[in-house]
N, C-alpha and C positions, 0 to 999 in steps of 0.2 A: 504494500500500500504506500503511496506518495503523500503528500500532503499540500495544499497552498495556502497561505493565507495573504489576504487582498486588502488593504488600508486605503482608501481612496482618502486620506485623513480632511476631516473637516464636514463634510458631503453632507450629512444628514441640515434642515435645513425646514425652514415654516412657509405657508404657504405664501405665494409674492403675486400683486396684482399686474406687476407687470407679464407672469407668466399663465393669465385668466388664471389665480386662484389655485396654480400648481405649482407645487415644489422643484428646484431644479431635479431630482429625481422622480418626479413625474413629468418633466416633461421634455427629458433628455429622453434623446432614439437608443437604446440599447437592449438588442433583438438577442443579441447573448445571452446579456445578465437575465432578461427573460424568460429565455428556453431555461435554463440551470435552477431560476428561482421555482419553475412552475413542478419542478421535480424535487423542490428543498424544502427544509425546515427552515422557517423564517421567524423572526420572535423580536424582543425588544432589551438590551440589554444597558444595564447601568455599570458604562464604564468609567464612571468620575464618580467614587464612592462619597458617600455624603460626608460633608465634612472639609475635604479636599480641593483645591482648587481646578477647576476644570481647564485645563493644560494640556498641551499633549504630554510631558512628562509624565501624568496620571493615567491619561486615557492608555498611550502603548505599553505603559507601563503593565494594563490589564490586559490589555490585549497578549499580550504575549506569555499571558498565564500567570503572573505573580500580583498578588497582594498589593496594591499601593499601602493598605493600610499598613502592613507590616514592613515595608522594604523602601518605602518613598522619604527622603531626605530635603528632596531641593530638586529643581529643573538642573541648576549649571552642574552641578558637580559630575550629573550624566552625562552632561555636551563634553565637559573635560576629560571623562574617561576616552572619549570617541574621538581625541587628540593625543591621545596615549599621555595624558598627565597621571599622574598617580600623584594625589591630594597626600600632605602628613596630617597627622591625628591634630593639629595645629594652625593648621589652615580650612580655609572655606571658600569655595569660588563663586564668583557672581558673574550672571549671563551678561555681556556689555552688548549693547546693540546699539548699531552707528545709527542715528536717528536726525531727526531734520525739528527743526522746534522755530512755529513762528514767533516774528513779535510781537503778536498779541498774546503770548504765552501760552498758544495752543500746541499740542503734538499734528505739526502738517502728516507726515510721514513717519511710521517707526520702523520703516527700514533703509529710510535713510537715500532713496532713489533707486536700491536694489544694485550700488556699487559692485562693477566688478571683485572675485577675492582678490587678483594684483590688484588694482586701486586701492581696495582697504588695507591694503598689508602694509604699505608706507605708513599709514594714519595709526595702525595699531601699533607699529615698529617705536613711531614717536610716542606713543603714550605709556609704554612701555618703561623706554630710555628715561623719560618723565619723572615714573614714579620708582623705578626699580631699586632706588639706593633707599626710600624708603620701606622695601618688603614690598613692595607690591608687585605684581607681574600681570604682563597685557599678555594674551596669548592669540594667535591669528586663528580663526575659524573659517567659514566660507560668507561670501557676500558680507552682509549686513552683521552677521551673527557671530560674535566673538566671546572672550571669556577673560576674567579678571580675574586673579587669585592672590587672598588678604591674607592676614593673620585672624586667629579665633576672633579678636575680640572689634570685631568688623560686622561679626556675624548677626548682631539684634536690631534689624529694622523690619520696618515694614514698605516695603515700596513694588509699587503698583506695577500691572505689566503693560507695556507701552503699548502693544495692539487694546488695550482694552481702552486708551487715552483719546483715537481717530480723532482728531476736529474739535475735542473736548479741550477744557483749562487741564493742565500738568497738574499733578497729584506728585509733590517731592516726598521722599522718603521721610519717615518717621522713626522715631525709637532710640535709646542708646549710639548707635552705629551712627545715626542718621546725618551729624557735621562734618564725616569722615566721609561717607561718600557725596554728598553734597560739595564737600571744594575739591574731589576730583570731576565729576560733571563740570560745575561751575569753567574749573581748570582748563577741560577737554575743548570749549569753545575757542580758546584762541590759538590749541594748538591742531583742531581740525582745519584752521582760516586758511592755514598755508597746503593745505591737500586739493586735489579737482575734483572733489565729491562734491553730491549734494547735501550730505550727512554733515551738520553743524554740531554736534552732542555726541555725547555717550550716554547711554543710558543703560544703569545699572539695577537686576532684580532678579530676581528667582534664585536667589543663594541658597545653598547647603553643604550639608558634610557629604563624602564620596560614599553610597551605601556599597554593604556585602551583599551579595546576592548567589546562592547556588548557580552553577551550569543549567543552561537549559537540558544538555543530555543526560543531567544526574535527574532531573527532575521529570522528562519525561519518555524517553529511553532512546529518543531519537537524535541524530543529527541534525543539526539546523543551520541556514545560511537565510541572510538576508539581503535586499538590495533599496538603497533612499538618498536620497542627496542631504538628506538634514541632519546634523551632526547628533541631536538629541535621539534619537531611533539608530546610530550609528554607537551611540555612545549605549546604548541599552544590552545592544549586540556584545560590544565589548565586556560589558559587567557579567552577561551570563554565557562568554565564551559562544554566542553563535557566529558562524561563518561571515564577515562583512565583504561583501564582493562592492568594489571600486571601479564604479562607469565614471566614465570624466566630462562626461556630455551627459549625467542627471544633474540638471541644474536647481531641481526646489521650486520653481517659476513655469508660466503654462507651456514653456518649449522646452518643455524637457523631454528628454528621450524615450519616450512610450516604448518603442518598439527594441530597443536595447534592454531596458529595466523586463520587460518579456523574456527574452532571451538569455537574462541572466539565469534567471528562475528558470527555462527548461535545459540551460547548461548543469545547472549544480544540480537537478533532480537526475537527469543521466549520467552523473558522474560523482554520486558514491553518498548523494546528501536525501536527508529521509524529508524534511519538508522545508519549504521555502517561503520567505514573508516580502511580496514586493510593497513598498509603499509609495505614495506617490503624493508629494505636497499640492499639487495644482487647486484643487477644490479647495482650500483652507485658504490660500494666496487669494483666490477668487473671491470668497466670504470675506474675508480681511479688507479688502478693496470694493467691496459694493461691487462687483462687475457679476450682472446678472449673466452675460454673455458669454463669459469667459466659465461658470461656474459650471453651466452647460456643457457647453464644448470640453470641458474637463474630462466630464463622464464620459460623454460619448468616445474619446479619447481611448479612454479607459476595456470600454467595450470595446471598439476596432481594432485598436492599436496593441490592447494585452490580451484582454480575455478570447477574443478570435482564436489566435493563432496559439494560447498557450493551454487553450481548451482539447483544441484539434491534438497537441503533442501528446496532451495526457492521456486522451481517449488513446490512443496507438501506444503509449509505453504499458498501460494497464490497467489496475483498480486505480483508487482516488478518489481524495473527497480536498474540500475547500472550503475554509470560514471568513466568510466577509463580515466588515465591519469598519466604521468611522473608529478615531479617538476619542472624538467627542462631538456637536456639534458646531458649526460658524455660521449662520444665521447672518444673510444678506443685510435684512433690515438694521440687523443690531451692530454687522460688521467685529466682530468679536465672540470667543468660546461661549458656552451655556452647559450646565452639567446634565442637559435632560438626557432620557434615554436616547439611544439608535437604532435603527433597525442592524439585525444581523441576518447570517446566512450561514444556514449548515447546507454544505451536499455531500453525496456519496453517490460513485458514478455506478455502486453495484447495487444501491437499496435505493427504489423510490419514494421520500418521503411526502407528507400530505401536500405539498407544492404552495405557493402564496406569489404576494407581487411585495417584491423588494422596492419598496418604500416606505414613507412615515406613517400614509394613511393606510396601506395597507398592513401593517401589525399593529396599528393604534388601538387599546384596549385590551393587547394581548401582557401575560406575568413579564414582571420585569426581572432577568436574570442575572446575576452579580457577573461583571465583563471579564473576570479574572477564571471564572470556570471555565470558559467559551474553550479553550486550548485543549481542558482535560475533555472536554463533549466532542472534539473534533477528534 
């Protein structure tokens, strides 16, 4: 038996009048995801445990079978693993994201124009050099999404996450910590002035300690590889030893490599790996940006571009089955995460289960499952 699992991350989503009163997955073309759902267990599952902040740190954190409640720390300290940092008992890393900050004191952008990583690397190199002789370190990430790692006693704010700021007044950090990274943001403007981004700021959040976390193969007897352009799902990978395979054209953004991020996943299924997890940022960029258009074409993307041709392989290698599912949802109107449920997807290409339509409305009203079992049911 193979295994897939499919993160369209972000995707689930409320109904939009621009799309007559339909969700972008109601009313994206996807004749795949159709045939598969009409043969699947479909259901509604809570992958942002209550409590929690609804992130994708939390959400693939369930997805991929483990407890947030028990093993979640912090966002960055997951980005950092997936840079090969290994955090000391002493330290805490904070997610830095190149961001753009009007003067009227609004977050224009929290990614900052979506910077090349060469472009951003100069700006992190300098803020690095900046702060390095006081214990501080900038670390380079991809695009917009970087990593700062402090001493413990850096570690007690509270500060807000900048997609959640779109068009809104800044919410600066609070708490203990809070004057400590405040005169580094403050800092970060004048020595972004001399870079050719659009990204005027740093903006610092989602800190924690590095967690432990068991192997996924201790845990569930299988080999595992993954493939995603985003360091936080790359970094996941790393913490529980699955396999992280390296496309250099996944970009995180709607042109990224569909049909490569496929191809990965039926490379490593035919050569020695028991299941595979592609995930694909587009739909969440989409959400994040208001771009109803784009959130669309996402899916359908998704359907042409992966599940076609990675459906076709599996039928011809053998049994298999495959669990879909968001991290969480991003909500056009609101342009930002929400912890509600998602819809999910069990199949199995040797049992046909009671079939449903893989959408919100279509398992609305159905139990809501905790997103961390979803692994052990698949």
């Amino acid at each position: 038996m193979k295994y897939v699992v499919c993160v369209p991350d972000g995707c689930a989503d409320e109904p939009l009048a621009e799309l007559d009163g339909r969700t972008p997955l109601q009313a994206a073309r996807m004749p795949v995801l159709d045939a598969i759902a009409s043969r699947s267990l479909v259901g509604r599952a809570a992958v942002i445990p209550t409590g929690l902040p609804p992130g994708s740190d939390v959400g693939n954190m369930s997805i991929f079978g483990y407890d947030p409640v028990k093993y979640h720390t912090g966002r960055a300290p997951i980005e950092a693993a997936a840079l090969g940092l290994k955090l000391r008992p002493d330290q805490v890393a904070y997610r830095c994201n190149l961001a753009t900050i009007g003067d009227d004191g609004t977050m224009i952008d929290f990614a900052g124009g979506h910077p090349s990583t060469e472009r951003a690397a100069g700006a992190i190199e300098a803020m690095h050099n900046a702060f390095v002789d006081e214990g501080i370190e900038f670390h380079r990430g991809v695009q917009y999404r970087h990593i700062m790692v402090a001493p413990t006693d850096w570690a007690e704010a509270e500060c807000a996450p900048p997609h959640d700021l779109t068009g809104k007044p800044l919410i600066w950090p609070t708490g203990p910590a809070a004057s400590k990274l405040q005169r580094v943001m403050d800092a970060s403007r004048g020595i972004l002035a001399d870079f050719d981004i659009d990204a005027n700021t740093v903006w610092l959040w989602g800190q924690g300690f590095q967690p432990q976390m068991p192997s996924f193969e201790s845990q569930y007897g299988l080999k595992a590889g993954l493939v995603t352009a985003v360091d936080l799902v790359r970094g996941l990978g790393v913490l529980t030893d699955i396999e992280v395979v390296e496309l250099e054209s996944a970009t995180g953004w709607y042109d990224t490599d569909y049909e490569g991020k496929r191809d990965c996943a039926i490379d490593g299924l035919d050569n020695g790996l028991d299941l595979f997890i592609v995930h694909v940022e587009a739909t969440d960029e989409a959400g994040h940006a208001g771009n109803v258009e784009e959130k669309v074409r996402a899916l359908e993307n998704w359907d042409s571009r992966i599940l076609a041709g990675l459906v076709e392989s599996l039928d011809a290698s053998g049994p298999w089955r495959m669990l879909m599912l968001p991290d969480h949802a991003t909500p056009l109107a609101l342009r930002t995460h929400t912890p509600d449920a998602v819809p999910y997807l069990l199949f199995d290409s040797t049992v046909d289960g009671p079939g449903g339509e893989y959408t919100e409305a279509g398992v609305a009203g159905l139990p809501i499952v905790p997103g961390h079992e979803l692994m052990g049911r698949l």
